[in-house]
C-alpha positions in Angstrom: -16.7 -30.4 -3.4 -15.2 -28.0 -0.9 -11.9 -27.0 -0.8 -11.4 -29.1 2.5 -12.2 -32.3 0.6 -10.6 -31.1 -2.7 -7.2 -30.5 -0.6 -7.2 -34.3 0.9 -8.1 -35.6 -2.4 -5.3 -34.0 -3.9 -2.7 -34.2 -0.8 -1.9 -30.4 -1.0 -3.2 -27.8 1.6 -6.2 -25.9 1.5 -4.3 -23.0 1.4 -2.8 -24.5 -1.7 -6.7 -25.4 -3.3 -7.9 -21.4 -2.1 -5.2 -20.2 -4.1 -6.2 -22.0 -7.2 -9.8 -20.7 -6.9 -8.3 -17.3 -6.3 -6.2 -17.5 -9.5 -9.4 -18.9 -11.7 -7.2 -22.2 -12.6 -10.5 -24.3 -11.6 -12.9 -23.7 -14.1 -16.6 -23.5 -12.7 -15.2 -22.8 -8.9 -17.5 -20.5 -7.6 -18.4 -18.6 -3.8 -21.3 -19.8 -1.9 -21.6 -17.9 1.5 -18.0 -16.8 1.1 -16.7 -20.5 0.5 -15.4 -21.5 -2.4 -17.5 -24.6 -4.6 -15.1 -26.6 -7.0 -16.4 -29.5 -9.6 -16.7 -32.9 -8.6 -14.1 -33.6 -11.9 -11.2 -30.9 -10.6 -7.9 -33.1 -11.0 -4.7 -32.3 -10.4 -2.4 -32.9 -13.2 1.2 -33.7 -13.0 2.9 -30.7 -12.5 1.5 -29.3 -9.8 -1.1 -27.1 -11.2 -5.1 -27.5 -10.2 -7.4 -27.5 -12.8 -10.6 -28.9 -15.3 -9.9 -29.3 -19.0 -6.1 -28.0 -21.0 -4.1 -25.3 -19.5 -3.4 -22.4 -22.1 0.3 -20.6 -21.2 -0.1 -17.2 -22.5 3.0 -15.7 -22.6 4.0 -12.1 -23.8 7.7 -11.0 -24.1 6.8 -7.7 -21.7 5.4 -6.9 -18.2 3.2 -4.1 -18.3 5.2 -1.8 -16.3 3.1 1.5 -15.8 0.3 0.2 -18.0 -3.2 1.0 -17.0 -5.3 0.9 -20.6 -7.4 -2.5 -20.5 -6.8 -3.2 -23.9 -3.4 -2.5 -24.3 -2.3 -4.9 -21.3 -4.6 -7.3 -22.3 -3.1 -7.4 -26.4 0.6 -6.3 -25.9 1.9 -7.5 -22.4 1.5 -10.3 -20.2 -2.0 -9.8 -18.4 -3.2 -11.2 -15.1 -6.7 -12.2 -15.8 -8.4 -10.0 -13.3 -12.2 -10.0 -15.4 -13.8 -12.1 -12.8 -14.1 -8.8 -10.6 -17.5 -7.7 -13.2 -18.5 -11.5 -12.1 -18.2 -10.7 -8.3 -19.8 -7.3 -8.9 -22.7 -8.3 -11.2 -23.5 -10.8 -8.2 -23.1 -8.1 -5.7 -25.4 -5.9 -7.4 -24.4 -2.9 -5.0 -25.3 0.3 -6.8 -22.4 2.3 -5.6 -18.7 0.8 -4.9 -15.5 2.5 -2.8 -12.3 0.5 -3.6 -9.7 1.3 -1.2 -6.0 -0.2 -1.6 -2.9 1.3 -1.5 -1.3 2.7 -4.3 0.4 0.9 -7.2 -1.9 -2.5 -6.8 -4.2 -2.5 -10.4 -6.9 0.2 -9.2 -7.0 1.6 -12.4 -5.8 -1.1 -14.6 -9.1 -2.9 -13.3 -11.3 0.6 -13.6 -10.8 0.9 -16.9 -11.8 -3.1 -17.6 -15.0 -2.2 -16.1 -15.4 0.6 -18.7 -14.5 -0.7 -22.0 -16.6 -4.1 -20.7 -19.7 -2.2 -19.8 -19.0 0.5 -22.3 -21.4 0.8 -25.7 -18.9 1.0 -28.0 -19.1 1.0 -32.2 -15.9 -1.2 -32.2 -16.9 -5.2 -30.8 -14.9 -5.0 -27.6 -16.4 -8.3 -26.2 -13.4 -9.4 -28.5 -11.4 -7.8 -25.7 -12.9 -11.1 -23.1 -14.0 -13.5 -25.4 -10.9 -15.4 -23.6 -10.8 -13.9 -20.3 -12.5 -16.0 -17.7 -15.5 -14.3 -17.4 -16.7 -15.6 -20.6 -16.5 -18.9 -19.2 -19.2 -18.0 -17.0 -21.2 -17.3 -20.1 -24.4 -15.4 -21.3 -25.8 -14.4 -17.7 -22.5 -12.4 -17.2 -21.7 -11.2 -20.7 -25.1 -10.1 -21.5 -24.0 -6.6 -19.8 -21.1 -5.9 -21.9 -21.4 -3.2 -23.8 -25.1 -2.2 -22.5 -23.8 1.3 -20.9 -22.8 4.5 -21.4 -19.7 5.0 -19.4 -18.5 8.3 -17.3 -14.5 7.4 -16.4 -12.3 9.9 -14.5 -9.4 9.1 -13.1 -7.8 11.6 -10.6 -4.4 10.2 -9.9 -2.5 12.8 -11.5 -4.5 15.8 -9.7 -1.6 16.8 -7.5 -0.7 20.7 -7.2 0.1 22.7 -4.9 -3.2 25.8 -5.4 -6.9 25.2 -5.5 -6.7 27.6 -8.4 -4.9 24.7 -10.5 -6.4 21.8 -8.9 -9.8 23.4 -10.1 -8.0 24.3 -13.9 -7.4 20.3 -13.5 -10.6 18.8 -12.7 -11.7 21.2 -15.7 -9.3 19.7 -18.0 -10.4 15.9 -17.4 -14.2 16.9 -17.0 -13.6 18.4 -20.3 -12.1 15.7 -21.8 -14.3 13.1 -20.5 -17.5 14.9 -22.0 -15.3 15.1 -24.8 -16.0 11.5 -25.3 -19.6 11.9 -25.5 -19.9 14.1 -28.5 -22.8 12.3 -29.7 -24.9 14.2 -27.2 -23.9 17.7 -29.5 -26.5 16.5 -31.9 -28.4 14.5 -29.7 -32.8 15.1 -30.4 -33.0 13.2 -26.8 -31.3 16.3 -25.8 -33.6 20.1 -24.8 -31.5 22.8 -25.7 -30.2 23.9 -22.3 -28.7 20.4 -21.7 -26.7 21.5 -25.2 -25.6 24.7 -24.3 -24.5 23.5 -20.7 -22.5 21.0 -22.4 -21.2 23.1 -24.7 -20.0 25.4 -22.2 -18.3 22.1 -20.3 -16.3 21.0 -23.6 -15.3 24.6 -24.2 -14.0 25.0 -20.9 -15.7 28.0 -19.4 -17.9 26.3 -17.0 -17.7 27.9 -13.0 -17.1 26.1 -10.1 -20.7 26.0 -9.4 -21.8 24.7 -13.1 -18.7 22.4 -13.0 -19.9 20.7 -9.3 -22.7 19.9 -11.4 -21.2 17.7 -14.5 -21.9 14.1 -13.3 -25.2 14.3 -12.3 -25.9 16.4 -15.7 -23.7 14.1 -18.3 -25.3 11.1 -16.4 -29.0 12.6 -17.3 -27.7 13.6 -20.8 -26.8 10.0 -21.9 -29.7 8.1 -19.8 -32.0 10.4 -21.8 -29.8 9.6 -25.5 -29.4 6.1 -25.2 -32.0 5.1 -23.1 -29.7 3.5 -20.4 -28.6 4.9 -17.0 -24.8 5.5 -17.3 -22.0 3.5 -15.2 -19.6 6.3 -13.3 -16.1 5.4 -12.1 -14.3 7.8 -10.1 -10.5 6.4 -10.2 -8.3 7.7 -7.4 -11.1 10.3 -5.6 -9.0 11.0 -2.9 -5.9 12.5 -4.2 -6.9 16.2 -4.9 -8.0 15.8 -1.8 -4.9 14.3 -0.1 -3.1 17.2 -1.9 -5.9 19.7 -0.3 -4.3 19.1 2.4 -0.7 19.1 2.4 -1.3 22.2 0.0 -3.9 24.3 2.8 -6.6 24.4 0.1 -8.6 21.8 2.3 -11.7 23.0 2.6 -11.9 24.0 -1.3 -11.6 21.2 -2.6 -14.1 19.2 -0.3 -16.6 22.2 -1.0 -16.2 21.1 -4.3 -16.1 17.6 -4.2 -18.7 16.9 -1.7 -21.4 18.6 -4.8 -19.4 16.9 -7.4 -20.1 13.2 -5.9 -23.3 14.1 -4.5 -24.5 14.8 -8.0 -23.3 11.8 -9.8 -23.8 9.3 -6.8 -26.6 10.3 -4.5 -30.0 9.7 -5.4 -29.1 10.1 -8.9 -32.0 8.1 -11.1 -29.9 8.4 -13.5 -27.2 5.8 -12.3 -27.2 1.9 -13.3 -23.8 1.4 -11.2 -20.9 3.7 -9.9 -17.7 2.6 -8.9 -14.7 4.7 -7.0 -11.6 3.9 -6.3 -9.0 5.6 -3.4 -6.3 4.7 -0.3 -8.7 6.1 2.2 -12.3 5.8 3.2 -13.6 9.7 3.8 -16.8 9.1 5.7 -16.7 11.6 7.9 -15.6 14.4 5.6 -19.5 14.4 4.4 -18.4 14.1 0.9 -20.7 11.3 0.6 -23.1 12.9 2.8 -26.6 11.2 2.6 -25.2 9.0 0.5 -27.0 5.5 1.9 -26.6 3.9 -1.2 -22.5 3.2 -0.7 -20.9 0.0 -0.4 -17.2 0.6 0.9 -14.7 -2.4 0.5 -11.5 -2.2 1.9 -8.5 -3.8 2.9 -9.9 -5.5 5.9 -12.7 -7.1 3.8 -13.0 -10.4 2.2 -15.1 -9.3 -0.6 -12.8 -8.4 -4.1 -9.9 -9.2 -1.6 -7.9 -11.0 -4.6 -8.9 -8.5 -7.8 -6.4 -5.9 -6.5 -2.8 -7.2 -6.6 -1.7 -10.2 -7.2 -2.6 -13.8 -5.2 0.5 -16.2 -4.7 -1.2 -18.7 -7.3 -0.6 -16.0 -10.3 2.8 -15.3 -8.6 3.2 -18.7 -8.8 2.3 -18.6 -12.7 4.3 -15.7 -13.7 7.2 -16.7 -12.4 6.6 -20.1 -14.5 6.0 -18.7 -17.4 9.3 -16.6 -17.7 11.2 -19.4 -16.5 11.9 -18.2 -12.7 9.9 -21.1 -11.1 12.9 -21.2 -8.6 12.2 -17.5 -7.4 9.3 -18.2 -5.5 10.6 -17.7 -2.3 12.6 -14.8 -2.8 9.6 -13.2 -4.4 7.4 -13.9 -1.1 10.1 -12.8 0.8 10.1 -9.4 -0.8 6.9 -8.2 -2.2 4.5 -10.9 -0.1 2.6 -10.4 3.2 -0.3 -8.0 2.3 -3.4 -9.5 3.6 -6.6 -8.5 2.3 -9.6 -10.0 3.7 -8.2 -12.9 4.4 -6.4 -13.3 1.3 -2.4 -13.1 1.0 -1.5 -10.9 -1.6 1.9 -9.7 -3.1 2.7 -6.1 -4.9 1.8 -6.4 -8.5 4.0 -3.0 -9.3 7.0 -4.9 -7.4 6.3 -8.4 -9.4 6.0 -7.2 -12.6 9.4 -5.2 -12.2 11.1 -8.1 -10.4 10.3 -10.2 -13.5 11.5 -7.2 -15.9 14.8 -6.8 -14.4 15.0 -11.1 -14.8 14.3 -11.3 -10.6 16.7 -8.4 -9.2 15.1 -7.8 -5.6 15.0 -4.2 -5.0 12.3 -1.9 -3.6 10.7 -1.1 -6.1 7.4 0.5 -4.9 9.4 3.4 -3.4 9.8 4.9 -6.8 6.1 5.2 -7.5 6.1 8.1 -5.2 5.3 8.5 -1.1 2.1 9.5 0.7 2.8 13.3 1.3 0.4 13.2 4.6 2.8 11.3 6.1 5.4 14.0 6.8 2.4 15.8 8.4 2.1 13.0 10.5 5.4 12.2 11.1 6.1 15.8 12.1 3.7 15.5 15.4 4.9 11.7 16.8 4.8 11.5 20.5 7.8 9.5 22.0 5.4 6.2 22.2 4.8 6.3 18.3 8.4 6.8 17.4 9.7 4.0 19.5 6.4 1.3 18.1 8.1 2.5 14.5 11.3 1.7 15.4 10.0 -1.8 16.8 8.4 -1.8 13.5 11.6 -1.4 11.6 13.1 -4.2 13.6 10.5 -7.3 12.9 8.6 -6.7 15.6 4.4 -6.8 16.3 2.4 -3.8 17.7 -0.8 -3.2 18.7 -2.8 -0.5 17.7 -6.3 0.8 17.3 -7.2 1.4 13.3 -9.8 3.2 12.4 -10.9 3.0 8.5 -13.1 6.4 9.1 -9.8 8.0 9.8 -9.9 11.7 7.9 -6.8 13.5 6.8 -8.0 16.4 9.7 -8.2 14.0 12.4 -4.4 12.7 11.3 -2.3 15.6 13.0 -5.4 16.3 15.7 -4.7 12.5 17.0 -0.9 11.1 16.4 -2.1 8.1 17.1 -4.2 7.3 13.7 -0.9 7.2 11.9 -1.2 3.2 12.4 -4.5 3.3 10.2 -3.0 5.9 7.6 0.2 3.7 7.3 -1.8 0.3 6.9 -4.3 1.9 4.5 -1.5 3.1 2.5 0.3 0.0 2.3 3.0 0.0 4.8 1.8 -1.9 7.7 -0.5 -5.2 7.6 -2.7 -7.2 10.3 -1.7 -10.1 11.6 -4.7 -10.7 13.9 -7.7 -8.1 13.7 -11.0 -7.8 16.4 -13.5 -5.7 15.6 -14.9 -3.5 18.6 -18.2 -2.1 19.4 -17.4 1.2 17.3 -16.3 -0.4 14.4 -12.6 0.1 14.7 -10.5 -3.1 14.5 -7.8 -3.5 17.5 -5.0 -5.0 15.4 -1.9 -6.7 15.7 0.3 -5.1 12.9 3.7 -5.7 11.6 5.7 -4.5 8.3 4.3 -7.1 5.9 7.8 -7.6 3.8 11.4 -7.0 2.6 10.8 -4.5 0.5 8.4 -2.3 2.7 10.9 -2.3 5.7 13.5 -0.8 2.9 10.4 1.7 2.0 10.0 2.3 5.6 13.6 3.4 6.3 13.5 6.3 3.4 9.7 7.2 4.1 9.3 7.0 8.0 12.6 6.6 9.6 14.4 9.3 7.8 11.5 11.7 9.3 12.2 10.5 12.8 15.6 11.0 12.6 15.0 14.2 10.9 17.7 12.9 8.4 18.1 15.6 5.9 20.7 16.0 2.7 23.8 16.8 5.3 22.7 14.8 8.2 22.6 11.9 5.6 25.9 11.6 4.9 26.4 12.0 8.7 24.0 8.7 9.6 25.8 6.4 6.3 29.3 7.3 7.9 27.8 5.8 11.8 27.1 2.9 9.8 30.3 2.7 7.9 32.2 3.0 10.7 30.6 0.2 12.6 31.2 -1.9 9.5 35.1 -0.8 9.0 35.4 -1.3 13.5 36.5 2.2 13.2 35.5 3.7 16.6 37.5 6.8 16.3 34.7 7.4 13.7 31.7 6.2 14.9 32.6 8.9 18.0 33.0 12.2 15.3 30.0 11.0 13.5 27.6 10.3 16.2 29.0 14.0 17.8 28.4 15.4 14.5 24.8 14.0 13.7 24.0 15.1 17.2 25.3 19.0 16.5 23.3 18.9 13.1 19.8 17.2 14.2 19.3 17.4 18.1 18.2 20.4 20.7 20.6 20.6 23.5 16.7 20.3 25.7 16.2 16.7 23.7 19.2 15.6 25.6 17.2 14.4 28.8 17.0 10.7 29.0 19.4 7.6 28.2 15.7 6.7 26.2 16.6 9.6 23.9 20.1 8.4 23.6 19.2 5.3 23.1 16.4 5.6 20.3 18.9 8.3 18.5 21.0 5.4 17.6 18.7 2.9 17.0 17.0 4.8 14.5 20.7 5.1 12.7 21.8 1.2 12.9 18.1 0.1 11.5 19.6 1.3 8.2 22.1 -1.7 8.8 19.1 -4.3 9.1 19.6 -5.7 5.5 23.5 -7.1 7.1 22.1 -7.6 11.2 18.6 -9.0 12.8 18.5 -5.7 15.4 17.3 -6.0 18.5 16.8 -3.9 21.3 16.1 -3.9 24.8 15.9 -7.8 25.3 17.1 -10.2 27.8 20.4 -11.7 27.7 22.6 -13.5 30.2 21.9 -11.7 33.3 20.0 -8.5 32.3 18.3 -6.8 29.3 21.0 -5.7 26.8 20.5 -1.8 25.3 21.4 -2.8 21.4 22.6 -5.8 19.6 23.1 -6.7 16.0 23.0 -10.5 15.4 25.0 -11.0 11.6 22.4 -12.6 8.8 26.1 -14.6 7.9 28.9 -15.7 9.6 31.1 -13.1 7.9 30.3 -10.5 10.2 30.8 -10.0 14.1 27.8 -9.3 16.2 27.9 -6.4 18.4 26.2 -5.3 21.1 26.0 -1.8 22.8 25.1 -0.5 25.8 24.5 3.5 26.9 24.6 5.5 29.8 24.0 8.8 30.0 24.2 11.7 32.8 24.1 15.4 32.3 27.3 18.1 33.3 30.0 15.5 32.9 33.4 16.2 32.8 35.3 14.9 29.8 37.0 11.7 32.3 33.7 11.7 33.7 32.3 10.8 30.4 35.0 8.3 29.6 34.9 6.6 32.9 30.8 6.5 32.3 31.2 4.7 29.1 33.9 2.2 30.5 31.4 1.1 33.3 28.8 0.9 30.4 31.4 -1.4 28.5 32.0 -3.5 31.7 28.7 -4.3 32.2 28.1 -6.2 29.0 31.0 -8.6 29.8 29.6 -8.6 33.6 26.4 -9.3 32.8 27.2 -12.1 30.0 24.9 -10.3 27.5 26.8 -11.9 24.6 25.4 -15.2 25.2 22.3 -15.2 23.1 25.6 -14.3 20.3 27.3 -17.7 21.2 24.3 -19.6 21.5 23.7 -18.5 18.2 27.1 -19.8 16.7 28.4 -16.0 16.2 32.2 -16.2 15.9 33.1 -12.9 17.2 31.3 -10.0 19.1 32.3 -6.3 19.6 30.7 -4.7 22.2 30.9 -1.2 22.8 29.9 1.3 25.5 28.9 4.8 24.9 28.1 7.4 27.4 26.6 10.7 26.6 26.4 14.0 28.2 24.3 16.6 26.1 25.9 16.6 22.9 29.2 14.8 23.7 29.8 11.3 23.8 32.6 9.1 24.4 33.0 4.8 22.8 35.0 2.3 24.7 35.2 -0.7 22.7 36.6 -4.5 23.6 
């Protein structure tokens, strides 16, 4: 039956029923034509959870914080059964996959299932998914396991700041990786040039142009031993790159790489499947150049969509099994809102650390470390991008072109693609998506949760504000003060954050003015829904912070600003900016709203003074 009938069967929704299917908890539920199939005998049992034959809890004392070695998480920690990915590949069939997803949700974790399933191995590592679900799909699917010779990389730890080490690097795990291989040493399917090339490899002395050539050599070495084309997986491809170029060694390392991948991956005979994994798609960069064979799969596709992260239906499990049922909607709150494909997905790093600290929401996908191309980015916003990040920040939709071709040299070139960097990444999600005739998507995009609009504060607005160590302190004081109602202080600090982060040319427009403190009560947004330039009463208020709880007052601010002023010029500007809240009744959205008490406060601003009247 289809998930249509299953859902009015069952009286749930069918977004209830996809999420099942998603999760595996209906055995034999298979896509057709991108729609999910279920058995005729699915029931739905008492508590709640959809499914054919007994449910098995399997639950381990520890989350696998950090842990990306497939047999490990699978024997020692609680493991998300994510082995129906080698189903939806072996049905694919596509000889060459890119994975991109931001980082932190399972890309390795899930590369290195692929290798120890495919993987010949002298230990019996079908063991290792005898009760995974893939082996309920049986012998069509598990007659692959352990059929290949494997080539696994991973280059998510490639990050310096010279070519010279990069390279020393890439040596390192090339060297390590053939390492693994040392049957070939005394291999008679080997010719004795293959040896001594691979001799040279494990001992480290190989040049750049000898090393460009290691997949497509090792591949040939172990199709010729074993008599089976090899399985590559390229784990996190693009980060040497990424550091490339934040680090000016740019066009070294795509020299390199663009040889390296053409080798393993382009008309290579000697390839049975190959499987990358990255944040961003590098068409353009011709590192795949000629290479017709590729299958990319990203973020806006529906294909794989639920294998990287975590679906709300294994949410929904988790937090049963270690007794936080009850935290479901906190959890979406936080670490919800990704959609891939059409799939919603939450952060698996954030879940399985909101479960180890016994539910304590934090952010915890800042700590895993920010996109460095950002603060290139960043550093070249026009006016138009800064204010669409600030609306951002505040809950609001944008719209914006995104381009999945986007290369890191294009980034600074056109401002404008930091929309697809930041989605790619992780930052930003679509709400509604069109594709157009050139293959870009025009997107309506918002922050997708709680915990990314925290991320987004350190990461993007702290750039924008050009917030540094000092001017910190400065912005956490502006705050303070508005909390304490001490306006004597919210004067000195906003004067001293100006003296510390602005030109005395930036001080041309109220705009400026006005998106200068904006940027600094956004850190407040955890206390206050922020809104800005919206109608109220009897004209369009500048700021206003509506209070989450009754505790605290609203407050609403308006700005004026003229150049030259006098210092009772200035004071008298900021009175008639305080005068015309009250005149034009913009506190009555705030009473509407059942807010007990509003401040409202005037500022006016002449270069890099400024006066507050408050009432």
């Amino acid at each position: 039956m289809l998930i249509s009938e299953a859902a009015t069967k069952w009286g749930v929704s069918e977004r209830a029923v996809r999420d099942m299917c998603i999760a595996g908890r209906i055995l034999g539920a298979e896509k057709h034509n991108g729609k999910w199939v279920l058995p005729d005998d699915a029931v739905r049992p008492d508590d709640g959870r959809i499914k054919t034959g007994e449910y098995i809890k399997t639950k381990s004392q520890a989350m696998p914080i950090g842990v990306s070695d497939y047999i490990r998480a699978q024997s020692d920690y609680y493991y998300v059964d994510k082995t129906l990915l080698i189903k939806e590949i072996l049905d694919q069939k596509s000889l060459v996959t890119l994975f991109t997803r931001p980082r932190r949700f399972g890309k390795t974790l899930n590369m290195d299932m692929l290798r120890v399933f495919f993987e010949i191995s002298s230990d019996n590592t079908e063991n290792y998914f005898k009760d995974k679900k893939i082996a309920k799909f049986g012998k069509k699917y598990m007659d692959y396991q352990g059929k290949y010779p494997v080539i696994f990389l991973s280059f998510k730890d490639v990050k310096f700041d010279t070519w010279e080490e990069t390279f020393d690097k890439l040596s390192e795990l090339v060297q390590i990786e053939f390492g693994r291989h040392q049957e070939l040493m005394t291999s008679d399917a080997l010719l004795d040039y293959e040896k001594e090339y691979y001799s040279k490899v494990l001992s480290k002395s190989a040049n750049k142009v000898e090393l460009s050539s290691a997949l497509e050599n090792l591949s040939r070495m172990l199709n010729n031993h074993y008599g089976a084309a090899p399985i590559i997986i390229i784990d996190e491809y693009d980060t040497p790159i990424q550091e490339g170029y934040s680090k000016d060694f740019y066009g070294d390392i795509i020299d390199f790489m663009r040889n390296f991948f053409s080798g393993g991956f382009k008309d290579n005979k000697n390839l049975s499947f190959g499987f990358l994994t990255g944040i961003l798609r590098i068409a353009q960069e011709s590192i795949f150049s000629g290479l017709n064979n590729i299958t990319v799969n990203t973020i806006m596709d529906d294909e794989y969509s639920e294998f990287f992260g975590f679906t709300k239906g294994e949410v929904a499990d988790i937090l049963y099994d270690f007794g936080m049922g009850e935290n479901i909607s906190e959890a979406e709150k936080w670490y919800n809102g990704y959609c891939f494909g059409s799939t919603e997905i939450f952060n698996p790093w954030s879940i399985i650390n909101y479960v180890s600290k016994n539910g304590l929401p934090q952010a915890y996908w800042v700590s895993t470390g920010k996109n460095e191309v950002l603060e290139d980015v960043l550093n070249v916003a026009t006016e138009d991008i800064s204010e669409r990040l600030n609306m951002l920040l505040l809950g609001e939709k944008v719209i914006a072109r995104i381009d999945q071709n986007v290369v890191y040299r294009s980034l600074t070139e056109n401002p404008a693609n930091i929309y697809s960097l930041l989605l790619m990444a992780g930052y930003l999600k679509p709400v509604n998506k069109q594709i157009q005739m050139d293959g870009s998507y025009l997107c309506e995009i918002e922050i997708p949760n709680q915990e990314i609009a925290a991320v987004f504060k350190i990461e993007i607005m702290s750039h924008l504000l050009q917030v540094g160590a000092v001017q910190q302190s400065t912005a956490n004081r502006i705050a303070e003060s508005l909390y304490a109602r001490d306006f004597v202080l919210l004067q000195q600090a906003l004067v001293e954050y100006m003296n510390k982060s602005m030109s005395f040319y930036d001080a041309s427009a109220e705009g400026f003015y006005h998106g200068l403190t904006l940027g600094i009560v956004a850190m407040m947004d955890n206390t206050y829904r922020i809104k800005s330039n919206r109608e109220s009463g009897e004209g369009r208020f500048d700021l206003a912070l509506f209070p989450r709880e009754n505790q605290y007052p609203g407050i609403i601010m308006e700005f004026k600003w003229k150049n030259n002023l006098s210092e009772k010029a200035l004071s008298d500007l900021a009175e008639e900016a305080l005068t015309q809240i009250s005149a034009k009744s913009y506190d009555i959205e705030m009473k509407d709203l059942g807010v007990n008490e509003t401040i409202k406060i005037g500022a006016a601003f002449s270069g890099k003074n400024v006066v507050i009247k408050t009432l």
